[in-house]
C-alpha positions in Angstrom: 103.0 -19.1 -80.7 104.2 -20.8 -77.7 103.0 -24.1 -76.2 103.1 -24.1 -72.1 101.9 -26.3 -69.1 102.7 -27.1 -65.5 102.3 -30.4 -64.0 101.1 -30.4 -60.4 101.3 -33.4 -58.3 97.5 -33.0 -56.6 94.5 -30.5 -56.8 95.7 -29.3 -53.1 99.4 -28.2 -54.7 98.1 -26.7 -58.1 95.8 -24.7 -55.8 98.3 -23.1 -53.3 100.7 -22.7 -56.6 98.0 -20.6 -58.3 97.2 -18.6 -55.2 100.9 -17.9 -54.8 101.0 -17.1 -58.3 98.2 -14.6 -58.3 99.7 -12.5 -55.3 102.8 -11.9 -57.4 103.4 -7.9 -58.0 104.7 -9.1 -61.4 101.3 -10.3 -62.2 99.5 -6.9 -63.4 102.3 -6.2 -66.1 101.2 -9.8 -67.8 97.7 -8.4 -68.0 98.9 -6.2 -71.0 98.4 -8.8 -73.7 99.0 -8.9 -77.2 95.7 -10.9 -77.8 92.2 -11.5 -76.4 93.3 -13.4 -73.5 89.5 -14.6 -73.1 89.5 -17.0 -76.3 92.7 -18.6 -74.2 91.6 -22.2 -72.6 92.9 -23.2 -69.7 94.1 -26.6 -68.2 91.6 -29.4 -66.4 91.9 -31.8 -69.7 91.3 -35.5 -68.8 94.0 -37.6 -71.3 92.7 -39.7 -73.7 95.7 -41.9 -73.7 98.8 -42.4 -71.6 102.0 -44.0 -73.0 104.4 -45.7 -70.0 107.3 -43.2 -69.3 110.6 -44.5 -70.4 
C-alpha cells in the first residue's frame, strides 16, 4: 500500500501544479494500473483537527 499527498500553498498553485502535471509525456505509462483506479479518492478533505507545528 502506499500513503501519498501534496501540500499546496493556495487553490491557484495546486491548479497550475495539476495542469503541469497532466501535460507530462510520463503521464500515459501511470495509466497502466495494478487496480481499479476509480474506487481511488482523491484530495479536497477539510481537517477535523489541527495540532500547532513544533
Amino acid at each position: 500500500m502506499v500513503f501519498a499527498w501534496i501540500e499546496w500553498p493556495d487553490k491557484a498553485t495546486r491548479d497550475a501544479g495539476m495542469e503541469k502535471i497532466m501535460q507530462d509525456p510520463r503521464m500515459p505509462a501511470a495509466s497502466d494500473m495494478p487496480f481499479d483506479g476509480k474506487r481511488m479518492i482523491f484530495g479536497g478533505f477539510t481537517p477535523v483537527l489541527e495540532l500547532p507545528k513544533r
